[in-house]
N, C-alpha and C positions, 0 to 999 in steps of 0.2 A: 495225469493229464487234466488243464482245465475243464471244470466243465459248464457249457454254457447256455442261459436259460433262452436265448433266441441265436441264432447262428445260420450262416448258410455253407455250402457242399458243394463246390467248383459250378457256381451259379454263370452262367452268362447272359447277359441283361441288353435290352437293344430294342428298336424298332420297325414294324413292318418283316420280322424274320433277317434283321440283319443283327449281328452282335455288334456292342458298343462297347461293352469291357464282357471281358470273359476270364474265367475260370475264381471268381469272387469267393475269397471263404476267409468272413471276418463273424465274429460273435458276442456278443454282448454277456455276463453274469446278471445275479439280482445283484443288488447292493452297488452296482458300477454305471458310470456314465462314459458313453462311445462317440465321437464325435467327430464329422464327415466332415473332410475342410478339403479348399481346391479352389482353381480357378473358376469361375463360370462356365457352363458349359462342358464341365469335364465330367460329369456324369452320375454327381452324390444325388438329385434328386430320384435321377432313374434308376439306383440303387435303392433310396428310401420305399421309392414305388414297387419296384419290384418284391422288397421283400414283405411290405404287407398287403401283395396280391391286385394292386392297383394295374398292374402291368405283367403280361402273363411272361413265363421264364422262357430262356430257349434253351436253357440245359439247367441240372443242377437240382439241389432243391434248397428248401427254407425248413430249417428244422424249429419247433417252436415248443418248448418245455417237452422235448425228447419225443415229439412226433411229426412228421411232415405235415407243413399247412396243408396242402393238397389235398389230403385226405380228411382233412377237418372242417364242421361244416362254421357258415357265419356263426351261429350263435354262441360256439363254444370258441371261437377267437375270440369275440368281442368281451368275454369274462375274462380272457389275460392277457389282453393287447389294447391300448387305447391308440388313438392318430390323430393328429394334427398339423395337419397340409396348408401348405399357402393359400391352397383354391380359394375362391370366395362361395362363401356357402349363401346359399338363397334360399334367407327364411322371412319372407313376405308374411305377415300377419304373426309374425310370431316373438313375443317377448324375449331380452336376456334369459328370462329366469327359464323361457318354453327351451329355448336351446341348450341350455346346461341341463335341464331335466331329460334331453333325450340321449345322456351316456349313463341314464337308469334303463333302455329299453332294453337289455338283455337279462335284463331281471324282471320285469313288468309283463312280463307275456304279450301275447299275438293284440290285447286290446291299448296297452298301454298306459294302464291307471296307473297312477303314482299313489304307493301306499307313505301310511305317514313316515317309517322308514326312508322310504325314496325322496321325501319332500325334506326332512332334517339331512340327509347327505347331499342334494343339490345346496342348500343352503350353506351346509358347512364347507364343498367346495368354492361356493361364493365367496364367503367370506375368504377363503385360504386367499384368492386373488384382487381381494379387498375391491370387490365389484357389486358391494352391496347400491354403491349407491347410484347406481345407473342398470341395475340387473331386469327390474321394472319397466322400462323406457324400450319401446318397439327396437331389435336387433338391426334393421337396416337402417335403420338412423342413429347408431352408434358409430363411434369414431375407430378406425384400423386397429388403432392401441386397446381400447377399447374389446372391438372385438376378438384379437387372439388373445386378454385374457380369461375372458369367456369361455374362447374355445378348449382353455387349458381346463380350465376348471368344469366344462363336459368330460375332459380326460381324465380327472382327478375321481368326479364324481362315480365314473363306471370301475372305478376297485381293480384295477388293470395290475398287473405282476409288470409289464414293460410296457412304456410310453414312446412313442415315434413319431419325433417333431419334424418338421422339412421350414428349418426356418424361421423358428418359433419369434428371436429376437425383432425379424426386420419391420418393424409398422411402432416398435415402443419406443419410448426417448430415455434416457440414458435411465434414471431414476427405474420405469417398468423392469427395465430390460434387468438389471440387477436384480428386482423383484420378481420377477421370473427364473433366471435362472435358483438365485437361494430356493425359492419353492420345489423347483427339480430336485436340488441335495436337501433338502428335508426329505422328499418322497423315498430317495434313495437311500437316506441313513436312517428315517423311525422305519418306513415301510419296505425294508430292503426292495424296493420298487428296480427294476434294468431300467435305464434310459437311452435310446439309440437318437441322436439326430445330427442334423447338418448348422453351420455356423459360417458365416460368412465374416464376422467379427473375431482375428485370432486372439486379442490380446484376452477376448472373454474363451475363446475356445483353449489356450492354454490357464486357463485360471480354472476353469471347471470341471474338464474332462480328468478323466481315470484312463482313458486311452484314447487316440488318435489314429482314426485312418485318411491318408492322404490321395487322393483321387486327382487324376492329372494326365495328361494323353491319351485317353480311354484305358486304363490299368490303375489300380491299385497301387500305387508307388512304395509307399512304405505305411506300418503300424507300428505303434509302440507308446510308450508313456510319454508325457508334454516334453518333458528335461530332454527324449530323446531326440524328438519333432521337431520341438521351438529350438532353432538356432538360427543364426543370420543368414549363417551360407543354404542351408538346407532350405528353409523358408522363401529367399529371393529364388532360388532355382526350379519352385515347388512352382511359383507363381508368373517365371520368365518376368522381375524384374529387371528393366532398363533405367528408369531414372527411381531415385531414392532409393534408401534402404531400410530391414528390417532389423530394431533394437530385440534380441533376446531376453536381453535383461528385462525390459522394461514393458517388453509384449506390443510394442509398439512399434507405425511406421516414422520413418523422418522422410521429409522431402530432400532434392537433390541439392547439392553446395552450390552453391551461384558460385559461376567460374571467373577465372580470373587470378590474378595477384593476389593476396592480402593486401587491404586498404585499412583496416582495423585492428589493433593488437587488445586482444581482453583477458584481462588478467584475471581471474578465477580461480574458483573451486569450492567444494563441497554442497554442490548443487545451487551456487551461487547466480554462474553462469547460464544456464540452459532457456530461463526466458528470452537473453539478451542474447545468443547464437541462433533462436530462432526466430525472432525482431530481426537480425541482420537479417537472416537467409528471407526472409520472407521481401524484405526492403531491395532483394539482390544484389547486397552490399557482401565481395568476399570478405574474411577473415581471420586471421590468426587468433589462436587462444594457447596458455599458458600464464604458468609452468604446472603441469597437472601430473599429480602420479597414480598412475595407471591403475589403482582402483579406487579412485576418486569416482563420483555417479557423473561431473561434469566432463568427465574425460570421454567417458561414452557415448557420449551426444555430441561433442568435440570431434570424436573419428569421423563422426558420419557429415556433420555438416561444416567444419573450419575448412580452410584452404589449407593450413596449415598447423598442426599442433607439435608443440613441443612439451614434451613427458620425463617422468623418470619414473622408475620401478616402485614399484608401493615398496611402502617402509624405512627408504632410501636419503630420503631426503633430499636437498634441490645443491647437485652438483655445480662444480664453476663451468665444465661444457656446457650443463643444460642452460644455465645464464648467460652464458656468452651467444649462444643460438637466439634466446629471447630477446637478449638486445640488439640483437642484426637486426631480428623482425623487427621490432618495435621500430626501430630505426627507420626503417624500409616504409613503413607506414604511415598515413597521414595524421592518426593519432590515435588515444589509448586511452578505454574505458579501464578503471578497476571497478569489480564488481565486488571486490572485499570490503567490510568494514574494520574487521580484526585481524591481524597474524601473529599465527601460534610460532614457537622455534621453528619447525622445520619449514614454515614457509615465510622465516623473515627474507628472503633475497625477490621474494614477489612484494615484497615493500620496500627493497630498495628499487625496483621496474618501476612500480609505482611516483615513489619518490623521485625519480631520472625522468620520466614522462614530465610532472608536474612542473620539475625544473627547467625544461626545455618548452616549455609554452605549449604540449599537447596530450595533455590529460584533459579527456572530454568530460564535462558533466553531464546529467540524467537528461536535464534539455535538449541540448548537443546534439544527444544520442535519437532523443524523441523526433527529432526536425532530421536526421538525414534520411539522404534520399540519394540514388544512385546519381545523379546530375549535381549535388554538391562534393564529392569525392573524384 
């Protein structure tokens, strides 16, 4: 049996004495990252909150390094649990460097001196979050990005066995947010550190977690590893989408196909196409693409957004049906981008599409393409 260093025991979580999800029993290891995904509203904060004690249980408990919180007082949590909440913390008169220094205060006693110990690990959490250079500069007049790396590197500083974020990514731009999470798998792989939190971002919630729990209807819907979580069907169902869909592969969403006909035929492949599929759809211009085989990367981005794809099996090579389908379209269309510059053997018959386009007066060039607009089709 695993065994794990934070977990809870048919927990029921809720508001005002009413349950909200009930009978909850998910657990985190050291050395692993757990990761709370779901719709809005479905209930992963009041899970985060509840299990470190923000929000009291209506059943159940929280077991924490094989003893019930409950019975444990603050100070011996806070040496093996750090947190990091959305709330906005209000430290009026108080430095970066004053608010990182106070995930020393379970080491510092009742007065709070920070010994030189305590002043070299605020510092070396700083720098982990590379916030030396605004740590100085009064806390309420830092920037959101800003402040939740600060607040990580309070979590960092207090020597914590497991970290519990609610959210950590949403206030960094794309660049922090990378730098954050790699800081979490560092914590976890030098310092076998547990990491529990919540992610509103899948394409990073399947890149980083070691497991996934999916929260949704008030219930716990499913746990398990990313490969078992991240799939398209399971994902759009997770989240009741209606328009667009979700790429497994690529951890990514697409927006919905502009409807209609094909008006466009583009001839692609080996991720040639995917800029100019999503130029159409965004222009809400439909269109066909081919001749792609099916484990091509443009063929995947082609399911979700063309009107229309025409495929053949990987390995296979470009069949006279699959040609004879591409030239309907083509045909059908008002004219045809190729996005190749080369082809190889198996896709010389996407240069003879090519070369039938050109000859017939509607092979578009890059211009062409740059200037339409659903009113000239």
């Amino acid at each position: 049996m695993k065994t794990y260093y934070l977990h809870t025991e048919h927990m029921d979580v809720g508001y005002g004495g009413v349950p909200l999800i009930q009978n909850i029993e998910i657990g985190v290891s050291r050395g692993e990252i757990l990761t709370l995904i779901g719709p809005n509203g479905s209930g992963k904060s009041t899970i985060l909150k509840s299990m470190i004690r923000q929000l009291r249980l209506l059943a159940g408990v929280v077991v924490l390094d094989g003893r019930p919180m409950a019975g444990l007082r603050e100070g011996d949590i806070a040496k093996k649990m750090a947190i990091v909440m959305t709330e906005r913390l209000r430290a009026e008169l108080m430095t970066g460097f004053d608010v990182v220094a106070t995930g020393r205060y379970p080491y510092t006693g009742r007065l709070g001196i920070l010994s030189d110990r305590d002043r070299v690990k605020v510092r070396e959490a700083i720098a982990l979050v590379h916030g030396e250079s605004f740590s100085d500069r009064p806390f309420a007049q830092l920037s959101d990005g800003q402040r939740q790396r600060l607040l990580l590197a309070r979590a960092v500083c207090q020597e914590p066995e497991v970290i519990v974020l609610d959210e950590p990514t949403s206030f960094l731009d794309v660049k922090h947010k990378l730098e954050l999470l790699e800081i979490l798998k560092k914590l976890v792989r030098e310092k076998d550190v547990a990491v529990v939190m919540s992610l509103h971002e899948l394409d990073l919630a399947q890149k980083i977690s070691d497991r996934v729990v999916c929260v949704a209807q008030n219930r716990v819907d499913r746990c398990g590893a990313p490969e078992e979580i991240f799939t398209d069907e399971y994902i759009e169902s997770l989240y009741g989408m209606e328009k667009g869909s979700y790429n497994a592969l690529f951890g990514s969403l697409e927006m919905a196909r502009a409807p209609g006909a094909p008006r466009v035929f583009v001839i692609a492949g080996g991720g040639s196409g995917i800029p100019v599929f999503r130029l159409l759809q965004r222009r809400g211009i439909p269109f066909a693409a081919g001749i792609l085989a099916e484990n091509d990367v443009d063929f995947f981005v082609a399911r979700s957004l063309a009107a229309r794809v025409v495929s053949v099996p990987a390995f296979r090579g470009i069949d006279e049906k699959a040609l004879a389908q591409a030239r309907a379209l083509m045909e059908s269309c008002r004219g045809t981008y190729c996005c190749l510059d080369a082809f190889g053997p198996e896709n010389e018959k996407n240069r003879l599409l090519a070369e039938e386009a050109e000859a017939r007066g509607k092979r578009m060039k890059k211009a062409e393409l740059d200037r339409l607009g659903r009113e000239e089709l």
